[in-house]
C-alpha positions as CSV (number, residue, x, y, z in Angstrom):
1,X,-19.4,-2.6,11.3
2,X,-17.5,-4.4,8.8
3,X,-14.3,-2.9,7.3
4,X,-15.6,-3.4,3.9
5,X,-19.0,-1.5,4.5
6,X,-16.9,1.5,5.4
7,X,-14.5,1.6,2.4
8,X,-17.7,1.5,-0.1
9,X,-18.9,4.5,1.5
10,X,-15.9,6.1,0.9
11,X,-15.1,4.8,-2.1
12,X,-19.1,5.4,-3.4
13,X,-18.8,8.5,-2.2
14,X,-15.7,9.6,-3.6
15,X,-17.3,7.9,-6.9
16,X,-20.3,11.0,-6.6
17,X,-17.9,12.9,-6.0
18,X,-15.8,12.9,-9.0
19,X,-19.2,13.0,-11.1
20,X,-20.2,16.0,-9.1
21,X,-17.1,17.8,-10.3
22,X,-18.0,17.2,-14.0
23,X,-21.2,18.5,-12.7
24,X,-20.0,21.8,-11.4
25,X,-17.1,22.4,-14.3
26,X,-20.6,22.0,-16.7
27,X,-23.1,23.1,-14.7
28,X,-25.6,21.3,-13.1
29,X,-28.6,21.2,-15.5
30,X,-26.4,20.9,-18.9
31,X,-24.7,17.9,-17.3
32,X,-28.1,16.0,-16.5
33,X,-29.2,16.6,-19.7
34,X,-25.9,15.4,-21.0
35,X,-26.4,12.2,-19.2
36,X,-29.4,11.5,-20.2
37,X,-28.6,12.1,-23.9
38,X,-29.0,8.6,-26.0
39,X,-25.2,7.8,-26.3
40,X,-24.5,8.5,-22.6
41,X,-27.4,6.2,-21.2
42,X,-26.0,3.3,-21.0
43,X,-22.8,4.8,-18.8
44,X,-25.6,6.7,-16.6
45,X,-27.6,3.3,-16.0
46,X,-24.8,1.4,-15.6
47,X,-23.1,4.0,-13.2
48,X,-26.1,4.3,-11.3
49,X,-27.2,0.9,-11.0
50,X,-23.6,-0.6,-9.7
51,X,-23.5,2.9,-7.4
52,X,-27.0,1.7,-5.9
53,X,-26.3,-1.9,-5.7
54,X,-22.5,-1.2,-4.4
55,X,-24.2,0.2,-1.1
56,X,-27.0,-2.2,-0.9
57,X,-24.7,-5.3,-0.9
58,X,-22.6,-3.5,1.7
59,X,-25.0,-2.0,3.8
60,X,-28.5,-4.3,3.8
61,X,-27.0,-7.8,2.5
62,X,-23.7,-7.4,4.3
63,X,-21.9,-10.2,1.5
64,X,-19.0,-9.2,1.0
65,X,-18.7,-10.9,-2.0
66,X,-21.5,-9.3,-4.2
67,X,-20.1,-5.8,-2.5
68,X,-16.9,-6.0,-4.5
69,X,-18.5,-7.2,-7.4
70,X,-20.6,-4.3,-7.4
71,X,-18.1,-2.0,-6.2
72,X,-15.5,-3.3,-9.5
73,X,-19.1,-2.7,-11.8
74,X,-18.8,1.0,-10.2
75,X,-14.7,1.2,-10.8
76,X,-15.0,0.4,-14.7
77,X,-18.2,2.6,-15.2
78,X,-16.5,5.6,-13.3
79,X,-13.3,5.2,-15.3
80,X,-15.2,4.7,-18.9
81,X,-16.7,7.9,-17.9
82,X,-13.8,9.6,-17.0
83,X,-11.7,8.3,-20.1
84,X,-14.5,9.3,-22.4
85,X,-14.0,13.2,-21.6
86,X,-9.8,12.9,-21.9
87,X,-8.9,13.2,-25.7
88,X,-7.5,9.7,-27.0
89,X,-8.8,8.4,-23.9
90,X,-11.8,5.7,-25.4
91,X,-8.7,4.2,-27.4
92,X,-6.0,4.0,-24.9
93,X,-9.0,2.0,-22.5
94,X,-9.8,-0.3,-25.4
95,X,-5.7,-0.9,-26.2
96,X,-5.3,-1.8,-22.2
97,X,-8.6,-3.5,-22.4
98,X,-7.5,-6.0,-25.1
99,X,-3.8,-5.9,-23.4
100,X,-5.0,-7.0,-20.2
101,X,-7.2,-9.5,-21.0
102,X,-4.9,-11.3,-23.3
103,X,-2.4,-11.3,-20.6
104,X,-5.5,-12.9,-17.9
105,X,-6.5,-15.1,-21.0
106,X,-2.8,-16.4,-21.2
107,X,-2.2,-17.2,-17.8
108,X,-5.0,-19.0,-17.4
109,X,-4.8,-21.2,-20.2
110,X,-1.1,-22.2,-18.9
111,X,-3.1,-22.5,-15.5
112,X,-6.1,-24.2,-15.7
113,X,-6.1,-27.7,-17.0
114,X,-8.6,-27.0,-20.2
């Protein structure tokens, strides 16, 4: 097996993992139904849906380039989740949002010859 395939098990894994917790610091049944609550959908689709194609890319396409892409889909979904339950948290993410990608912006502009 590939290095990578095992790492996004792991790393999917621990990724359930840490939504499981939420899920048993809740309860089971009021988490799900927070989830699925209108605000919260598009986190659970998009959690979900970079979760399910994170282990297909790894484990039926084996390309490892789509696997990381999915696997950095599944990173910022799992951290806007877990910033949205720490107080302040939503803010701070958009203030290091912003702050990295003016950093990424400038350095490519001095980079690349546009």
């Amino acid at each position: 097996k590939q290095w990578y395939q095992r790492r996004v098990r792991v790393f999917s894994l621990g990724s359930v993992f840490t939504l499981g917790s939420f899920s048993m610091l809740w309860g089971p049944w009021n988490h799900l139904m927070h989830l699925t609550k209108r605000a919260r959908l598009p986190f659970t689709v998009s959690y979900f849906s970079t979760l399910f194609l994170t282990i297909y890319t790894a484990m039926v396409m084996k390309s490892t380039l789509l696997t990381v892409f999915c696997a950095c889909g599944q990173f910022v979904a799992l951290l806007w989740y877990v910033f949205s339950y720490v107080p302040g948290g939503v803010t701070g993410l958009k203030f290091f949002t912003k702050l990295f990608s003016k950093a990424v912006m400038k350095k490519a502009q001095s980079t690349l010859p546009i």
